[in-house]
C-alpha positions as CSV (number, residue, x, y, z in Angstrom):
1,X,2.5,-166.1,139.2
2,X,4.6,-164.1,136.3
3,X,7.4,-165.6,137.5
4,X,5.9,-169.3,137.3
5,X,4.9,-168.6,133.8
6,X,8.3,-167.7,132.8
7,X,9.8,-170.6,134.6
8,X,7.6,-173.2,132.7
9,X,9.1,-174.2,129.6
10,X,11.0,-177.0,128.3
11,X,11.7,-179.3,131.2
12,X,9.0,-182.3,131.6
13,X,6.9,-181.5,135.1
14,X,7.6,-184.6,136.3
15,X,11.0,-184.4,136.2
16,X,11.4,-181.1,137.5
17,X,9.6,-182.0,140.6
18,X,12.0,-185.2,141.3
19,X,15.1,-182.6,140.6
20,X,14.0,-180.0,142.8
21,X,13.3,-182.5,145.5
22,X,16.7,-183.8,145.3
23,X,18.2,-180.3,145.4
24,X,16.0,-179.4,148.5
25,X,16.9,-182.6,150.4
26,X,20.0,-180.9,149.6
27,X,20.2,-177.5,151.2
28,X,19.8,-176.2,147.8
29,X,16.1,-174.6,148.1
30,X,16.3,-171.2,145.8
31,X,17.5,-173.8,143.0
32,X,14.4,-176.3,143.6
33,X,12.2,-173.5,143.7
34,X,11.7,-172.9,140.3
35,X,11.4,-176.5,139.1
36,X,8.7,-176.7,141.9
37,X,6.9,-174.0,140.0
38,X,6.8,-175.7,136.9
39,X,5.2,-179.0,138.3
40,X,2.9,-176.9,140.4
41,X,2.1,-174.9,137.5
42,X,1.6,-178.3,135.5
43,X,-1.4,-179.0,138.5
44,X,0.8,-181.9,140.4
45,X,-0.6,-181.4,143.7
46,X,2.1,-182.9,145.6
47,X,4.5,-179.9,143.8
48,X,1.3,-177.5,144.8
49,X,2.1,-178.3,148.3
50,X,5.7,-178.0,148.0
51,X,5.5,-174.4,147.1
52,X,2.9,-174.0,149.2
53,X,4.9,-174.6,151.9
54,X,8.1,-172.8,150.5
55,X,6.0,-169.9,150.6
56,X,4.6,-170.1,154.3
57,X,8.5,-171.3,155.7
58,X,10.2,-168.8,153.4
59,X,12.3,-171.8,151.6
60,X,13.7,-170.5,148.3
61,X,11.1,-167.8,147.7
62,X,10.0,-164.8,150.1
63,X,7.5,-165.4,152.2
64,X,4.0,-164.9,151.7
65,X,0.9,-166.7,153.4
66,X,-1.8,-165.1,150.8
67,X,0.7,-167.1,147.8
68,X,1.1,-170.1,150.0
69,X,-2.2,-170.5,151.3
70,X,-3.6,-170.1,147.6
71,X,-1.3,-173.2,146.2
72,X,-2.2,-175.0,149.5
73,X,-6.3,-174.5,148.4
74,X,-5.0,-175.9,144.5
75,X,-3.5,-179.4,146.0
76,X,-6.1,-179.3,148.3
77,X,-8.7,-179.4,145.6
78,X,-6.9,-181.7,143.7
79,X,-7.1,-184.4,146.9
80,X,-3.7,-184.0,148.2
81,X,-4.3,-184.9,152.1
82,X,-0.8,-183.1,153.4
83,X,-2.1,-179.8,151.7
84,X,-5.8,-180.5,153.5
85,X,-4.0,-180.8,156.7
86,X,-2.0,-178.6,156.3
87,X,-4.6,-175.9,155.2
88,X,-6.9,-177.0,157.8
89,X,-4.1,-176.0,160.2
90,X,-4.3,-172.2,158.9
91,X,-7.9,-171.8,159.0
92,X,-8.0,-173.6,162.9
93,X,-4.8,-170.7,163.6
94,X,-6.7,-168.4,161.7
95,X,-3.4,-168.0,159.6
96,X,-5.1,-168.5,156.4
97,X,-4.8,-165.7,153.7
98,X,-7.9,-164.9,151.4
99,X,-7.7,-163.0,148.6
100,X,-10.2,-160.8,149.7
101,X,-10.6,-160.8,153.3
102,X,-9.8,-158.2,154.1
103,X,-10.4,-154.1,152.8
104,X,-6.9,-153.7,152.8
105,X,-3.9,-154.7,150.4
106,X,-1.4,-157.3,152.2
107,X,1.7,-155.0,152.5
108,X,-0.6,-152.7,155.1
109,X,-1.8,-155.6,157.0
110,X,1.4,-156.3,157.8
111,X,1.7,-152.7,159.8
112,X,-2.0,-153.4,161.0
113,X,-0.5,-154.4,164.8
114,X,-3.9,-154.4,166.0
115,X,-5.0,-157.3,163.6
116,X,-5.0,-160.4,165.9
117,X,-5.7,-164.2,163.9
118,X,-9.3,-165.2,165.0
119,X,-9.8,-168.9,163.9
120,X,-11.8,-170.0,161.0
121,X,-13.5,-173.4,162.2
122,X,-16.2,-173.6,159.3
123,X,-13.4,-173.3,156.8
124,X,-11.3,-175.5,158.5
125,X,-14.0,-178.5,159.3
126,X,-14.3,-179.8,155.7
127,X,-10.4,-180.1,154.6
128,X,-9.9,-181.9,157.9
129,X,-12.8,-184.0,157.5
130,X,-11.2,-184.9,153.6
131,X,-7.6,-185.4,155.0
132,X,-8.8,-187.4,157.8
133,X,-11.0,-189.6,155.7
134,X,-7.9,-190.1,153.5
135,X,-5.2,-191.5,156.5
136,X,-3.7,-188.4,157.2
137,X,-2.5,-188.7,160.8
138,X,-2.3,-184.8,161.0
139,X,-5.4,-184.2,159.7
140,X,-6.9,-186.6,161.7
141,X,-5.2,-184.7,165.0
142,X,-6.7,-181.7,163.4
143,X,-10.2,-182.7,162.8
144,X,-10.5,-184.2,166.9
145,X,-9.2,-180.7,167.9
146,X,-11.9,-179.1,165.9
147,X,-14.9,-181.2,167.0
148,X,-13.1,-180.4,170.5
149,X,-12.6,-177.1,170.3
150,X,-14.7,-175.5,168.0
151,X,-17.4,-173.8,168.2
152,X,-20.6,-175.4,170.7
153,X,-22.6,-176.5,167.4
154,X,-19.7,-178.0,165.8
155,X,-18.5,-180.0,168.5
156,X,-18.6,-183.6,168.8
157,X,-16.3,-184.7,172.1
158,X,-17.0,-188.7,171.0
159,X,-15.9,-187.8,167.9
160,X,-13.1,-185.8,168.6
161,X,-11.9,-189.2,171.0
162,X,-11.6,-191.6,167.8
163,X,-9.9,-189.9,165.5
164,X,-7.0,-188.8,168.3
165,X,-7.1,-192.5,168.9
166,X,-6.5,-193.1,165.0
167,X,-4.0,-190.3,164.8
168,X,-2.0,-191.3,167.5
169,X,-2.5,-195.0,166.4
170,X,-0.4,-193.8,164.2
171,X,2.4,-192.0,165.9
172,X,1.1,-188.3,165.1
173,X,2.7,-186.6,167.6
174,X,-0.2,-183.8,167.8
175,X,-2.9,-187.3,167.8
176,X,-1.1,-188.2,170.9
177,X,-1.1,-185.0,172.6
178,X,-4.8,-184.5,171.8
179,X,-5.6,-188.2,172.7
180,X,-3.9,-187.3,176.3
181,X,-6.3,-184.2,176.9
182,X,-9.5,-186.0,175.6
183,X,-8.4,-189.1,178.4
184,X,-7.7,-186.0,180.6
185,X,-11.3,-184.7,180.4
186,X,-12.9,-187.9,180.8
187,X,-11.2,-187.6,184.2
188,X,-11.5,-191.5,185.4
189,X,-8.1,-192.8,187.4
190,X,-7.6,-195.7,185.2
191,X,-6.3,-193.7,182.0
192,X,-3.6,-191.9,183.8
193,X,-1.5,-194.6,183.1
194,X,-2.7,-194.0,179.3
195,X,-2.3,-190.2,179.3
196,X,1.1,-190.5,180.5
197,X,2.2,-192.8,177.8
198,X,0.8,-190.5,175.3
199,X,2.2,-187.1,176.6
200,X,5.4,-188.8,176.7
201,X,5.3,-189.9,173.0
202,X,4.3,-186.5,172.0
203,X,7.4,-184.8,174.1
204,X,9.6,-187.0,172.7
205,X,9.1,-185.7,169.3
206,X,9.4,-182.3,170.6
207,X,5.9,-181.0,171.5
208,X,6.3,-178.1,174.1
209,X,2.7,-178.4,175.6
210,X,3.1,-182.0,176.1
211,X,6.2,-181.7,177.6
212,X,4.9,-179.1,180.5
213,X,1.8,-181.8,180.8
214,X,4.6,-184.5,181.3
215,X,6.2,-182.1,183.7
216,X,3.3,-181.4,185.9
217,X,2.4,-185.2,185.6
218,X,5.8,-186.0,187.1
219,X,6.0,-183.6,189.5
220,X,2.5,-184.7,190.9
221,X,3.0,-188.3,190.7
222,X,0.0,-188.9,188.0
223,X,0.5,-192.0,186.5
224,X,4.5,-191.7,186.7
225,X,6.6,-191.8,189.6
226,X,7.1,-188.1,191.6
227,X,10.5,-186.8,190.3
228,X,10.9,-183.9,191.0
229,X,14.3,-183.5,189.3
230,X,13.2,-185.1,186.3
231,X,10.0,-182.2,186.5
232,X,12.5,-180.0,186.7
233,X,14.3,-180.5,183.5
234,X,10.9,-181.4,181.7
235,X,10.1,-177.6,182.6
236,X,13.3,-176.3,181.7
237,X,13.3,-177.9,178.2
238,X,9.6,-176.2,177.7
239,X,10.5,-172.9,178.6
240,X,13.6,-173.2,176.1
241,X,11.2,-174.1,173.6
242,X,9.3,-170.6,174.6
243,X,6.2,-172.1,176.2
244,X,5.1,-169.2,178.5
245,X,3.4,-171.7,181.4
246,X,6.2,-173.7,180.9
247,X,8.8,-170.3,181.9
248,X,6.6,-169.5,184.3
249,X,6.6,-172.7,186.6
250,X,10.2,-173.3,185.9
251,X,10.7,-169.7,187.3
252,X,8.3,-170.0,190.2
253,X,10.1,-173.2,191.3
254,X,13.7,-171.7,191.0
255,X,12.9,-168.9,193.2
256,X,11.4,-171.2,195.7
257,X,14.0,-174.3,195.7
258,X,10.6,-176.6,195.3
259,X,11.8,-178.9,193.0
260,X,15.7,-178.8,192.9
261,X,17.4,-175.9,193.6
262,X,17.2,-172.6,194.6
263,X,18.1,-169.8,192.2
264,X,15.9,-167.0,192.8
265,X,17.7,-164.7,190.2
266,X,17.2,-167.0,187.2
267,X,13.7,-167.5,188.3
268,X,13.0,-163.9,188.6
269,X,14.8,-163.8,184.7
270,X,12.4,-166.8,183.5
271,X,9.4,-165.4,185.2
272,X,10.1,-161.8,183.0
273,X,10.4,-163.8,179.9
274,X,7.1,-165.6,181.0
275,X,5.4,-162.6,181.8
276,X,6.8,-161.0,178.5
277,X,5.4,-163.6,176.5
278,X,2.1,-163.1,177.7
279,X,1.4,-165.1,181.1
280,X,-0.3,-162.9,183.3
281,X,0.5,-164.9,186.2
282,X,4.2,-164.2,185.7
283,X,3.5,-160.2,185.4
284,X,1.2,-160.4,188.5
285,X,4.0,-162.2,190.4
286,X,6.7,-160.3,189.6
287,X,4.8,-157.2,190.6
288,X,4.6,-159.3,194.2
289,X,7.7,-159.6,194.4
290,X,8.6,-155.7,193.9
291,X,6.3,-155.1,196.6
292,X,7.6,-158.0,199.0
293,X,11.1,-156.6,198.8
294,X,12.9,-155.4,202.0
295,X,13.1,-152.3,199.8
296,X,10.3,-152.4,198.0
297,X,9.7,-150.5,194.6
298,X,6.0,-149.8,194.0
299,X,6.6,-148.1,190.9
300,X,8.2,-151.1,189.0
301,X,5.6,-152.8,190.9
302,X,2.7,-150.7,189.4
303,X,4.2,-151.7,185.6
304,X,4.0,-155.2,186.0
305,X,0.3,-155.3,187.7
306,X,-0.8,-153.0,185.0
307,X,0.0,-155.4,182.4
308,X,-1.5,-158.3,183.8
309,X,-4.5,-155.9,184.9
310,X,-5.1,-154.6,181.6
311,X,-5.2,-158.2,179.8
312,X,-7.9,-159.2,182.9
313,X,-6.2,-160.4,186.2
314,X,-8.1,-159.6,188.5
315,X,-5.8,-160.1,191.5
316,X,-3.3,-157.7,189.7
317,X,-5.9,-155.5,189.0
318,X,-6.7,-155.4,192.6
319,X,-2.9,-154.3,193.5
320,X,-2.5,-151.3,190.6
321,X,-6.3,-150.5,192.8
322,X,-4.2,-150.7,196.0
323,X,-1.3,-148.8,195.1
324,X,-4.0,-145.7,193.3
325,X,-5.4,-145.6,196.4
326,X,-2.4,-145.5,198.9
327,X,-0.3,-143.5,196.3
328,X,2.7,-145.8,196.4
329,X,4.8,-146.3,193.4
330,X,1.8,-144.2,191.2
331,X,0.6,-140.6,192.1
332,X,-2.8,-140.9,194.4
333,X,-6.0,-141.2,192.4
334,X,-8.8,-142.2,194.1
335,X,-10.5,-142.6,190.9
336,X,-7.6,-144.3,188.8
337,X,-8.2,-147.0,192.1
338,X,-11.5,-147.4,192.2
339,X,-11.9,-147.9,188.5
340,X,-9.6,-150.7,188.8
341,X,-11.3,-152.4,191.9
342,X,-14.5,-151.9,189.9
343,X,-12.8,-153.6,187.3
344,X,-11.7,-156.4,189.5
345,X,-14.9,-157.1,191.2
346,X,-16.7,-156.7,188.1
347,X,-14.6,-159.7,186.8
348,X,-16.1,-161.6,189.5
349,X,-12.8,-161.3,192.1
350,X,-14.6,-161.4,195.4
351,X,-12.1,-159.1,198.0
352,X,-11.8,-156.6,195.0
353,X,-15.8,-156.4,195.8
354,X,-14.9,-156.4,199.5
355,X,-13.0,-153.7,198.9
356,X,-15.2,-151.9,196.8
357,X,-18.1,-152.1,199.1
358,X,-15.6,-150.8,201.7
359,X,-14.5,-147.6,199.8
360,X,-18.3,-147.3,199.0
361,X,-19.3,-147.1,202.6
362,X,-16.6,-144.5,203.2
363,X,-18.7,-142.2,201.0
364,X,-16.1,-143.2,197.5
365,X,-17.7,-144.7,194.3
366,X,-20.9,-143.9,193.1
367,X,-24.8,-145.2,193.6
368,X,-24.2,-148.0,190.6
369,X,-21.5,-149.0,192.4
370,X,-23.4,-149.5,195.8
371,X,-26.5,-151.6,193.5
372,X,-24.2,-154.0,191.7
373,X,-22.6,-154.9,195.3
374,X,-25.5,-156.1,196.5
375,X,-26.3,-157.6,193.1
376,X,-23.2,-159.6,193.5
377,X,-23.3,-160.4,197.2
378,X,-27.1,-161.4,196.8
379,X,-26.6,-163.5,194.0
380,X,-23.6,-165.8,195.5
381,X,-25.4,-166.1,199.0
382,X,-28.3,-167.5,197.7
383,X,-26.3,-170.4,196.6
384,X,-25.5,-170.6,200.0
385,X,-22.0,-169.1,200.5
386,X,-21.2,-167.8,203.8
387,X,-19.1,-165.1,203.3
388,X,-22.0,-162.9,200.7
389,X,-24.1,-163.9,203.3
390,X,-21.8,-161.6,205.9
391,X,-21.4,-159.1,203.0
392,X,-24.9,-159.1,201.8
393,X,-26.1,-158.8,205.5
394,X,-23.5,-155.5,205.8
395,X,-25.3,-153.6,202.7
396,X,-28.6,-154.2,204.8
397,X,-27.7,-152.9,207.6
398,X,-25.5,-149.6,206.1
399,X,-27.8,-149.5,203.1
400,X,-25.0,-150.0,200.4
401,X,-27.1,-150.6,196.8
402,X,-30.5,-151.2,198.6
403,X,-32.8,-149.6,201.1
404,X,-31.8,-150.1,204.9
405,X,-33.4,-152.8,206.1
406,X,-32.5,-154.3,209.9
407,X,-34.6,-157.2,209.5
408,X,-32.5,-158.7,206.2
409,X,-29.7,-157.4,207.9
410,X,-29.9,-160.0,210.9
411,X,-32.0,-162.8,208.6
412,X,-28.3,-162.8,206.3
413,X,-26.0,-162.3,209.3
414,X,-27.5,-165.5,210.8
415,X,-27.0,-167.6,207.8
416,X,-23.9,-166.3,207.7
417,X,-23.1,-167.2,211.0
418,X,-22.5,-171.0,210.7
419,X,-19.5,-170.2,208.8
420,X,-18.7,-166.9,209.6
421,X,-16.5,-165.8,213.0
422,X,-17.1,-162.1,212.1
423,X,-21.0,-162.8,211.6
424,X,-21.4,-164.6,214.9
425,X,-20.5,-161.4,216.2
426,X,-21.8,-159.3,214.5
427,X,-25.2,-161.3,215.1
428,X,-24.7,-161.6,218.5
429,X,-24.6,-157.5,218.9
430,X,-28.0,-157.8,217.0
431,X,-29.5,-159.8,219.8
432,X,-28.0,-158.4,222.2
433,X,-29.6,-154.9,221.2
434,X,-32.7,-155.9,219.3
435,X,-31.6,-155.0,216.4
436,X,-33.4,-156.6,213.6
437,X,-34.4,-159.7,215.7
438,X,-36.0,-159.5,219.4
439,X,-33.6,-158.9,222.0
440,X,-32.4,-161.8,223.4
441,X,-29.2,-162.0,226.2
442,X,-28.7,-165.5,226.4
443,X,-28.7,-166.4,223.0
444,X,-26.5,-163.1,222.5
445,X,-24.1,-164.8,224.8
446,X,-24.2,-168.0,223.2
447,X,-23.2,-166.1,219.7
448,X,-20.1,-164.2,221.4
449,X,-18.9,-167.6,222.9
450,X,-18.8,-169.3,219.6
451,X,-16.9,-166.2,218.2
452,X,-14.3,-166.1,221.3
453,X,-13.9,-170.0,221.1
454,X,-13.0,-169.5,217.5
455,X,-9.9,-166.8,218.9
456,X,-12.4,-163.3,217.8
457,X,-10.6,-160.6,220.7
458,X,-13.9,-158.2,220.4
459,X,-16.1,-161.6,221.5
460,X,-14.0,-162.2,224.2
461,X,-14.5,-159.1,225.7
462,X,-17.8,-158.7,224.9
463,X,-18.6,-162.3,226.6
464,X,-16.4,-161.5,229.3
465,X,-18.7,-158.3,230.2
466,X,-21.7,-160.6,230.0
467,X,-20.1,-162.9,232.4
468,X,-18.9,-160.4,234.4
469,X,-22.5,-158.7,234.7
470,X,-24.3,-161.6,234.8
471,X,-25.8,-161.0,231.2
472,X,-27.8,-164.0,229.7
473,X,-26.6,-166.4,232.2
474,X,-24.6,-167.2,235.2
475,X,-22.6,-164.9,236.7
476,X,-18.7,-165.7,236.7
477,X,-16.1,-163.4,237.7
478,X,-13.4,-166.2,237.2
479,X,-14.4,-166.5,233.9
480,X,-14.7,-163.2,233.2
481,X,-11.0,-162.6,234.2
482,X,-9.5,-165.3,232.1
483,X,-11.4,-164.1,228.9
484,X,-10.0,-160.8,229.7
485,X,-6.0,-161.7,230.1
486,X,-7.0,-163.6,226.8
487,X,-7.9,-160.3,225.0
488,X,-5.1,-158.5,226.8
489,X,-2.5,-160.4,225.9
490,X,-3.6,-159.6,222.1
491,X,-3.8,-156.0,222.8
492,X,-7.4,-155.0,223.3
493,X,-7.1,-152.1,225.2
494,X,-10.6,-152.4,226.9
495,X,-9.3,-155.8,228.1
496,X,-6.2,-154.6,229.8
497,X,-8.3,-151.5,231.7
498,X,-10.8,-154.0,232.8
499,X,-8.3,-156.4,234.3
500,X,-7.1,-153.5,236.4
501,X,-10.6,-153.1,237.8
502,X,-10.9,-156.4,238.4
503,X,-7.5,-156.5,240.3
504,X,-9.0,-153.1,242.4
505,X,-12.4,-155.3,243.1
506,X,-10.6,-158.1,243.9
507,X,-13.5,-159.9,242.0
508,X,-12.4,-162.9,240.0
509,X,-8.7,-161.9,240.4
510,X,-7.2,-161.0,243.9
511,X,-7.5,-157.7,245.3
512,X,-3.9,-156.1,244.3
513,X,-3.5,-152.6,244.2
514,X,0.1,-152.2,242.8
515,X,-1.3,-154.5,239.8
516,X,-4.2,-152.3,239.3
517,X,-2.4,-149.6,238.8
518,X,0.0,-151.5,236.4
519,X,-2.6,-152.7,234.3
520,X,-4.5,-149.2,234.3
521,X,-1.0,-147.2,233.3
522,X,-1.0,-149.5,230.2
523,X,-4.2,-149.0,229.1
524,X,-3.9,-144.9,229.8
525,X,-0.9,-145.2,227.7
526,X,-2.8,-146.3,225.1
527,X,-5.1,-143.6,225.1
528,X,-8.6,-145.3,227.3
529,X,-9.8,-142.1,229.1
530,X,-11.5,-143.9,232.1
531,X,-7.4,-145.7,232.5
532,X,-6.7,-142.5,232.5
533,X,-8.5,-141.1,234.9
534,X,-8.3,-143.9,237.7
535,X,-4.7,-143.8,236.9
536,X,-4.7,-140.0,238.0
537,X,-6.3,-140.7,240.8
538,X,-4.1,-143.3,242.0
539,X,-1.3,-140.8,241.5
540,X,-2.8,-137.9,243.3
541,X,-4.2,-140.2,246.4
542,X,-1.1,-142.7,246.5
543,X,-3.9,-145.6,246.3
544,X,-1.4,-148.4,245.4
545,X,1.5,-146.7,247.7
546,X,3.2,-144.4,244.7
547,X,2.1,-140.7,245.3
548,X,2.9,-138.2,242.3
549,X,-0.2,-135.5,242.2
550,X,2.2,-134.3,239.4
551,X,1.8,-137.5,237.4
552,X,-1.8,-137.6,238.4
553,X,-3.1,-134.3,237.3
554,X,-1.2,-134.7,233.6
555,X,-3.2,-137.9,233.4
556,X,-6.5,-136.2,235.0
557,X,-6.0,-133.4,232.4
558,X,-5.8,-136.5,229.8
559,X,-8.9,-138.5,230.9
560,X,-11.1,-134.6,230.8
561,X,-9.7,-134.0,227.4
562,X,-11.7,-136.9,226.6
563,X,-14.7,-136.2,228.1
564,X,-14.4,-137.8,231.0
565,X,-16.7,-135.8,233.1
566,X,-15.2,-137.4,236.7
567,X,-11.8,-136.0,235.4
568,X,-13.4,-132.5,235.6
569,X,-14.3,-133.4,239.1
570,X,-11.0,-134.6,240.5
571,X,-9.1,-131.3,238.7
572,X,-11.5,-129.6,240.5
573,X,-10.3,-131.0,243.7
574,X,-7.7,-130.1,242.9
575,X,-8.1,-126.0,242.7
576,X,-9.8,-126.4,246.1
577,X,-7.4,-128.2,247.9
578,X,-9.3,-131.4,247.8
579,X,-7.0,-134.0,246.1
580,X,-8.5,-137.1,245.3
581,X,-12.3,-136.7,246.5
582,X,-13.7,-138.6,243.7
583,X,-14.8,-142.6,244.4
584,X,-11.9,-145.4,243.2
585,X,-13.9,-147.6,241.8
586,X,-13.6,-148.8,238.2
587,X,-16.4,-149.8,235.6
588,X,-15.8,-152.9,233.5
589,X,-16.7,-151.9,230.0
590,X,-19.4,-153.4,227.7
591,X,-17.4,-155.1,225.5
């Protein structure tokens, strides 16, 4: 302000406002400068916005919002729409200066990095109202976004639709992006056609938002052709501009080749820059992709998910939980990991509260833990999802967060069951034992079939013993057999010792001997102790034709190791001289 008051002098106001704008058309701003001054100083509003704005852009003068925004507020008040716009703009960003706003002078806010601009609506509202009123096609943008986006009281979504229409009416680039989003919300087909038009108008002055919208309308085919190529570049010239969604998308379809071509190392470059710039998605997936690699690197991993963590992601926060836990990339901390999972499911991220409940049962966490699990499995399955059901149903039968409680287990485990493979199961067990609901065999058996139809192993097996027994229906051997290959072939090891018994019986496969033994060798590889011990006593008798008592009594000694208290018997045999004096007949397990 000194140095206005020396500037104003001699030259008429008028005059030195038409020079300097004829020097700043020019190039020549630190010479218009000071003949700005004097016509601002002289109260000319449109001169007040001039150094208003050669203050915020730095044009001629140092910068300096608190200086700009105060000439802004003088042609404001003296009805110059730009400057209401304009000003209206910094209060909405939150970039508006006060005099006294603050308890400290301007030079240390400027080392205050932990200042972040919150915007000022109920400042804003009345200069955009003023340079709306007055045909400003900004301000008119800027008032819809207000009564759009401002706070619940303020808004006015109606509202907010004409005066985008108005704005854009008038070729305001913002006034058509805004008139694209309001169209956008009102989600009906018919304006897709509409919203294109006016994204496009916006992105062809420039707008990097509405030129990612125009991108994901192309590439999606709404209300414009799919071009994928054209998409492609519409990203690209977003991410140029530094719109972080915009690097992010360009970089996830480089590295996967979906829209032109594959280039995975300048999406993995635009994806950094993304995540750099604050998209958490980016940080979150580049962490992935640490992991993923043939080699992966947990630890460069760990950074990435910790930044997207720590600003909210959930599903990042769930990986830096993973890698606490298992100790990869970070050193081990059980309580590093289960802060962060806590911190996921808190957020509402339904495997981190899985997971949770999981590390809770295994004795980790701590008893608020266990309550808010059930809190949060109680309060979805209400609402009728399946999956809390299952979950909720689990903390009643373990007691995680409540009281153990058999009945609630089973009533939840039911529900859960129409959607559920897992709970058809687990409720079939229920009836099948009485546990929580009356015992009841043939509707157990009904439960394990839907679950093995589905492709569950354990309910194949465990219908398969039913059949096999006779359990809650009709007896079928042949049925039995084929639900046991089917569980075999995926590795249950119960499955593969009982089709060797069933291959000894000769019920429901053919009696076969040398394929008994087969099938038991694979499961006494695989550690099942009764395998084992028919498989020693094939050995040690030469049941199926091959005689090793060598063989036999290492896999004897096996099967008593485990308990097994007819291996005991058959080594004993063996000290007396009587090799082999224990029966050959195998028992199909229970599931």
């Amino acid at each position: 302000m000194v140095m206005m008051d020396r500037l104003a002098g001699h030259i008429h106001p008028a005059l030195a406002l038409r020079r300097a704008v004829q020097l700043a058309e020019k190039g020549k701003l630190a010479k218009a400068f000071p003949l700005m001054a004097i016509a601002a100083r002289a109260g000319i509003p449109e001169a007040e916005c001039r150094v208003a704005r050669c203050y915020l852009e730095g044009s001629g003068v140092p910068p300096s919002r608190l200086e700009g925004t105060r000439w802004l507020r003088r042609a404001a008040d003296h009805g110059n729409a730009d400057a209401q716009a304009l000003l209206a703009a910094l209060y909405t960003t939150g970039l508006a200066e006060h005099e006294d706003n603050t308890g400290i002078s301007s030079s240390e806010s400027l080392f205050n990095s932990q200042s972040s601009p919150k915007p000022d609506f109920e400042t804003a509202l009345p200069f955009a109202q003023k340079a709306a009123e007055a045909g400003s096609a900004t301000g008119q943008a800027i008032l819809g976004y207000i009564l759009s986006k401002g706070p619940t009281a303020m808004r006015d979504l109606d509202a907010a639709h004409g005066w985008y229409e108005k704005s854009a009416a008038s070729g305001c680039p913002e006034g058509c992006l805004g008139l694209a989003l309001s169209l956008a919300r009102r989600k009906q087909p018919e304006h897709r056609t509409r919203i294109a038009e006016a994204l496009r108008r916006a992105a062809d002055a420039g707008l990097p938002t509405a030129i990612y919208l125009l991108a994901i309308l192309t590439e999606h085919g709404m209300g414009l052709p799919v071009d994928r190529e054209a998409a492609g570049e519409l990203y690209q010239l977003a991410a140029e501009k530094g719109l972080a969604s915009a690097q992010f998308r360009l970089g996830l379809s480089l590295i996967e080749g979906s829209l032109s071509r594959q280039d995975p190392v300048a999406g993995e470059a635009w994806m950094r820059r993304a995540a750099l710039a604050g998209n958490l998605d980016a940080a979150y997936r580049i962490g992935e992709r640490y992991v993923k690699r043939p080699q992966p690197d947990y630890a460069e991993a760990a950074t990435w998910y910790r930044r997207a963590a720590e600003a909210g992601h959930q599903a990042a926060a769930r990986a830096l939980a993973s890698l606490y836990l298992s100790g990869n990339g970070v050193a081990q901390d059980p309580e590093e990991g289960t802060r962060w999972l806590r911190a996921a499911a808190d957020s509402g991220n339904r495997e981190s509260q899985v997971d949770l409940a999981n590390l809770v049962l295994e004795g980790a966490g701590d008893i608020k833990d266990g309550v808010d699990i059930a809190e949060w499995f109680e309060a979805t399955a209400s609402s009728g999802d399946a999956v809390a059901a299952f979950n909720l149903g689990l903390c009643f039968a373990e007691g995680v967060g409540v009281r153990k409680d058999q009945e609630l287990a089973a009533k939840w485990m039911r529900r859960a069951a129409e959607g559920i493979v897992q709970a058809q199961y687990m409720y079939a067990r229920m009836l099948q034992n009485g546990r929580g609901v009356p015992a009841d065999q043939k509707q157990a058996r009904l439960w394990f079939e839907r679950a093995a139809n589905a492709g569950m192993v354990d309910a194949q097996v465990a219908l398969a013993e039913m059949l096999y027994n006779g359990r809650g229906g009709e007896r079928s051997a042949l049925a039995a057999a084929h639900l046991f290959k089917q569980a075999a072939a995926a590795g249950h090891i119960g499955a593969i010792f009982a089709i060797g018994a069933l291959y000894e019986s000769g019920e429901g496969l053919t009696l076969d001997r040398k394929a008994a033994q087969k099938w038991f060798a694979a499961a006494a590889e695989r550690g099942h102790g009764h395998a084992q011990l028919l498989l020693g006593r094939y050995l040690s008798k030469g049941v199926a034709g091959e005689y090793d008592p060598v063989a036999g009594r290492i896999w004897l000694e096996r099967a008593a190791s485990q308990g097994i208290d007819d291996a005991a018997d058959e080594l004993a045999g063996f000290r007396d001289g009587r090799e082999g004096l224990g029966r050959s007949s195998a028992m199909v397990p229970r599931g």
